[in-house]
C-alpha positions in Angstrom: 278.5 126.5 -74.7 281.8 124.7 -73.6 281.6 121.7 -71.7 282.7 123.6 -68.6 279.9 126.0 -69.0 277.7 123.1 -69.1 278.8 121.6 -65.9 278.0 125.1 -63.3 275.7 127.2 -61.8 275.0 130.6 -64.1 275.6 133.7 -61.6 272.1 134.4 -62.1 270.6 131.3 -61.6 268.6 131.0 -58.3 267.7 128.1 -56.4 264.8 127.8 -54.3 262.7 125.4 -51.9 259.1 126.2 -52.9 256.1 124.7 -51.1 253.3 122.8 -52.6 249.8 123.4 -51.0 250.3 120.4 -49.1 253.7 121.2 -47.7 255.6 119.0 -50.1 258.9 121.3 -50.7 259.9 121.5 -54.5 262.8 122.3 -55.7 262.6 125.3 -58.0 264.9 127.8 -60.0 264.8 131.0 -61.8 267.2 133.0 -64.3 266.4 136.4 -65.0 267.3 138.3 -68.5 269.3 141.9 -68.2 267.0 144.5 -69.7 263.3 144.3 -70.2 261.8 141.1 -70.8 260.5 139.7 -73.7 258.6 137.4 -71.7 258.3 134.3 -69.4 259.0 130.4 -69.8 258.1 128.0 -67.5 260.2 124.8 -68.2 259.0 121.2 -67.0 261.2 118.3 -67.3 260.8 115.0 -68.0 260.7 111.2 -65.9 263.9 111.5 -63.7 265.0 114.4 -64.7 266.3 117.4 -62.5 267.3 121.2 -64.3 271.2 121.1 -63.9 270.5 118.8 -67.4 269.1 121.6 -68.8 271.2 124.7 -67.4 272.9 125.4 -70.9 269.1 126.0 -72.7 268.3 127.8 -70.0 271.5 130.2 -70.8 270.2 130.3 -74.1 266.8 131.6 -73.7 268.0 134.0 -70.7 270.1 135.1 -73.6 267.7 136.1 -76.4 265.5 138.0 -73.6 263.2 135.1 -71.9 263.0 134.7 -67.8 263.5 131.3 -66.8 261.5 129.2 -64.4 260.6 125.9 -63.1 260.8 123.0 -60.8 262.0 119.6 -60.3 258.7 117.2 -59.9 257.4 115.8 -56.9 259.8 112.9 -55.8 262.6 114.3 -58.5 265.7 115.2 -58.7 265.8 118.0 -55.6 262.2 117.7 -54.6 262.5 114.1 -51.9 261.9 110.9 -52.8 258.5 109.0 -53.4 260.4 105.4 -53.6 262.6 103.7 -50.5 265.5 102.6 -53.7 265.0 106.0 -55.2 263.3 104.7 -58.1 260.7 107.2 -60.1 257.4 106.4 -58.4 253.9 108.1 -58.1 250.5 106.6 -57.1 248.2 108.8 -59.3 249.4 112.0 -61.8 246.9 114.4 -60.1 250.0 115.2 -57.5 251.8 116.7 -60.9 248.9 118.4 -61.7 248.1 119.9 -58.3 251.9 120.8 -57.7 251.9 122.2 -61.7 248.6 124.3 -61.4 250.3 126.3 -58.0 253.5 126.8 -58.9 252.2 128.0 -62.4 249.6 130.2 -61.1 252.4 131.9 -58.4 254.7 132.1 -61.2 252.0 134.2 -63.6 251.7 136.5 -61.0 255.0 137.6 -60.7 256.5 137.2 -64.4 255.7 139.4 -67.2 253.5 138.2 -70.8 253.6 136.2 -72.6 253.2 132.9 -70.4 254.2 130.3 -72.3 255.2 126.6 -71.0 257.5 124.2 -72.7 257.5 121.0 -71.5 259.5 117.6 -71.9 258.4 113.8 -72.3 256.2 113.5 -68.9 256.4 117.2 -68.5 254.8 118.1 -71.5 252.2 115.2 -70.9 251.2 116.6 -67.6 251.6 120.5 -68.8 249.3 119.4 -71.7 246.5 117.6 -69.5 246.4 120.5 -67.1 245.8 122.9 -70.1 243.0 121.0 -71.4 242.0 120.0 -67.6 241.8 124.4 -67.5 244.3 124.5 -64.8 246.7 127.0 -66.5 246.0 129.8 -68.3 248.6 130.5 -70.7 249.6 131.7 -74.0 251.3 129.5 -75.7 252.6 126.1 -74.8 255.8 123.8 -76.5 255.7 120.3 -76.0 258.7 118.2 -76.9 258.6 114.7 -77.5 255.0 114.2 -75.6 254.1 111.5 -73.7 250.8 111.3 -75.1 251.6 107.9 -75.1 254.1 105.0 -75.1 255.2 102.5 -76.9 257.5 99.8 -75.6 258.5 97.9 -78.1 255.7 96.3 -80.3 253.6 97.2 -77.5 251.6 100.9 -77.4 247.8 102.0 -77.1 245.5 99.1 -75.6 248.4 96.6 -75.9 250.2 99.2 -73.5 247.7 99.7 -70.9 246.9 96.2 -70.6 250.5 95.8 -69.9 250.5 98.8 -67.6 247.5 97.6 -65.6 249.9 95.4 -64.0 251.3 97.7 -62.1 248.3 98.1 -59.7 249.1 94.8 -58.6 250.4 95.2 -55.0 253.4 92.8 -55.4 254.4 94.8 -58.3 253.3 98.4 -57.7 256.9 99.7 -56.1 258.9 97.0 -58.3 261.6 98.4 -61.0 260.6 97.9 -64.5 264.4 97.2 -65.2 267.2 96.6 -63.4 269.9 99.5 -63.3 270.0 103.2 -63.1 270.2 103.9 -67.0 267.9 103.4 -69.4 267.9 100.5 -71.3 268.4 102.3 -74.9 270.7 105.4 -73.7 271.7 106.0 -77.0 268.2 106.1 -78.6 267.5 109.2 -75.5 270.4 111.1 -77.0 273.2 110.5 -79.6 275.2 112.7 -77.9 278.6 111.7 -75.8 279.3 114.8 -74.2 276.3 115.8 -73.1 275.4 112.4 -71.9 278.2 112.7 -70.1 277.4 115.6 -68.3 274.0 114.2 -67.1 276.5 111.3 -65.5 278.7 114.2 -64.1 275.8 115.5 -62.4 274.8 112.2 -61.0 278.3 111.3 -59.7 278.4 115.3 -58.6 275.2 115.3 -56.8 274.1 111.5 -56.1 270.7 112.7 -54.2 269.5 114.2 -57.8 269.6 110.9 -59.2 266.6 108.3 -59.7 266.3 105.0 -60.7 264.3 103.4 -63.0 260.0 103.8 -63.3 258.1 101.4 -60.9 255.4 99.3 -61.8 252.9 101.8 -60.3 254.9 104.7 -61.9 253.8 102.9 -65.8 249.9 102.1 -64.2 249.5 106.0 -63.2 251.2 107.4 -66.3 248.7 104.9 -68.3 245.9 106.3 -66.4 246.8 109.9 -67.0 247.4 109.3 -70.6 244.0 107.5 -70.9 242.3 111.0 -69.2 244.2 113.2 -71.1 242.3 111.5 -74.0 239.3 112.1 -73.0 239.9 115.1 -71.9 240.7 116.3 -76.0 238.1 114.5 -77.3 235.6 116.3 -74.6 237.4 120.0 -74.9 240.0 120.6 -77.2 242.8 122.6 -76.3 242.7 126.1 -78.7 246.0 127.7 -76.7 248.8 128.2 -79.7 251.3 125.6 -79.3 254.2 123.8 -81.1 255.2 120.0 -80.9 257.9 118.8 -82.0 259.2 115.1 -82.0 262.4 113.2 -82.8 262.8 110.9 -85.8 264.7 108.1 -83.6 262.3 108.7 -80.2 262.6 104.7 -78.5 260.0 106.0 -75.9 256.8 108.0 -77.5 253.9 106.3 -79.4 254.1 108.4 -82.8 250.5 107.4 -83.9 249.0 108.4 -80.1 250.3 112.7 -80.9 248.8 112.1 -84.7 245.1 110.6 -83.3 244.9 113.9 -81.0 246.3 116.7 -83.6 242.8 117.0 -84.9 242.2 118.0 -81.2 244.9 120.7 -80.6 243.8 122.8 -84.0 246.0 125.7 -83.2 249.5 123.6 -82.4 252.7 123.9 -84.9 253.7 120.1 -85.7 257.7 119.1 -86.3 259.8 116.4 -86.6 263.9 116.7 -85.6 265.7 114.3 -88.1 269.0 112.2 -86.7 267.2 113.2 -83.2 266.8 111.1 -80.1 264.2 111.5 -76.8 266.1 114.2 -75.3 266.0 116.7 -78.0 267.5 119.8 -75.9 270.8 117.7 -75.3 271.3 115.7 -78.5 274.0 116.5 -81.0 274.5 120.5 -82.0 272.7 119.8 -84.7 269.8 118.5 -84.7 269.5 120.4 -81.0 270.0 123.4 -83.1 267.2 122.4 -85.8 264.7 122.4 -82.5 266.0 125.2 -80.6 265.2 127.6 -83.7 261.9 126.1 -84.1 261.1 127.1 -80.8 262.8 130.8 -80.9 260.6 131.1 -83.6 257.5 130.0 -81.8 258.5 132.1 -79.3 259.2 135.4 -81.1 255.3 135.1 -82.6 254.2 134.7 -79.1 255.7 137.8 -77.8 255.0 139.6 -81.3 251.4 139.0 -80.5 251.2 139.7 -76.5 251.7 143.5 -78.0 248.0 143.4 -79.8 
């Protein structure tokens, strides 16, 4: 896709306001495919994220016969603002979860099989905890670079909570964890120019998609969440098919945290993207390409066995 391609609005891309069960209005989108189906993808993206990022993978898969669906979270990109500064905020993960299990059960309803959910970073943590939390039925799920947990620099499992726990602290709670809009290792999220250059056009485009950086409270829920999500696999482990796959060069994801709980998702594909950052659906074309196939291929035994 050319860089101006990357930068608009397919022609059959729609944009909607949906409405959470408490009345919160969400952002959503859809792309349909010309001819029948192969199937459905719900798409979740990660912290701070908002689709436009995403609109040239959405092409893709549109392309090879997949409808496309999904949402901006909860205080996100299109869907308001949780934080006064715009900074990515949440009190507790179960508003994720509740706005993920509605939208996804509305979405079943009206989209052909296969189901199957790929989510990224945060997306994939929450998509992963409401599938073992049997919120979702699905039939298959991809998870790219989980946040199953976090590392921050030397810092990750107990180290990391304790760390996180601060958050609950009132005087820190809506506090930035850094200064600035960017991240603080841009080129660890993606070693790709151009398309980190688009994610700035979007920003500069449409300023109210934008967010700042986590809060305190932000790292204290997503700790708590990642704690329950534990549990969760250690109580009921998730059998629904899946793939994860991980970059070499991630800055952000606790590596050790997706190997403890493998022995808990027995039916999930493992990968790892080489000369990859965070972002691996807009890094470089080719390790994006490396992970792209490994999902077309994921999602071609999917739909191969929706017809059993």
């Amino acid at each position: 896709m050319t860089l101006s391609a990357r930068r608009r609005v397919p022609d059959n891309f729609v944009v909607r306001t949906w409405l959470a069960p408490d009345g919160w209005e969400l952002r959503s989108f859809g792309q349909g495919v010309e001819g029948p189906a192969k199937g459905s993808l719900l798409f979740l993206g990660g912290r701070g994220d908002f689709f436009e990022k995403y609109l040239e993978t959405f092409e893709h898969w549109a392309a090879i016969g997949w409808g496309v669906a999904g949402f901006d979270w909860r205080g996100q990109g299109g869907s308001g603002r949780l934080h006064p500064a715009d900074l990515c905020h949440i009190e507790d993960f179960s508003a994720f979860l509740g706005d993920l299990a509605a939208f996804a059960a509305n979405w079943r309803a009206q989209t052909s099989r296969p189901h199957v959910a790929i989510g990224h970073s945060m997306g994939a943590h929450v998509l992963l905890r409401a599938v073992a939390q049997g919120l979702l039925e699905l039939d298959g799920i991809v998870l790219l670079s989980p946040m199953i947990g976090i590392r921050a620099g030397l810092l990750r499992g107990r180290a990391f909570n304790g760390v996180a726990a601060l958050g609950r602290a009132p005087a820190l709670r809506e506090r930035a964890l850094w200064r600035g809009p960017a991240s603080p290792l841009p080129a660890r999220i993606t070693s790709c120019p151009e398309r980190h250059d688009d994610k700035l056009w979007w920003k500069a485009q449409h300023p109210e998609l934008a967010r700042g950086a986590p809060t305190w409270g932000w790292l204290a829920a997503a700790a708590r969440s990642m704690s329950a999500l534990d549990r969760q696999l250690r109580r009921r482990p998730v059998t629904v098919p899946g793939l994860i796959l991980r970059a070499a060069r991630d800055p952000i994801i606790d590596v050790e945290a997706i190997r403890r709980v493998r022995r808990f998702l027995p039916c999930f594909e493992h990968g790892v993207i080489k000369q990859a950052g965070h972002e691996l659906l807009r890094e470089r074309d080719v390790p994006r390409a490396e992970c792209m196939a490994r999902i077309a291929r994921f999602l071609d035994e999917r739909a191969w066995l929706s017809r059993e």
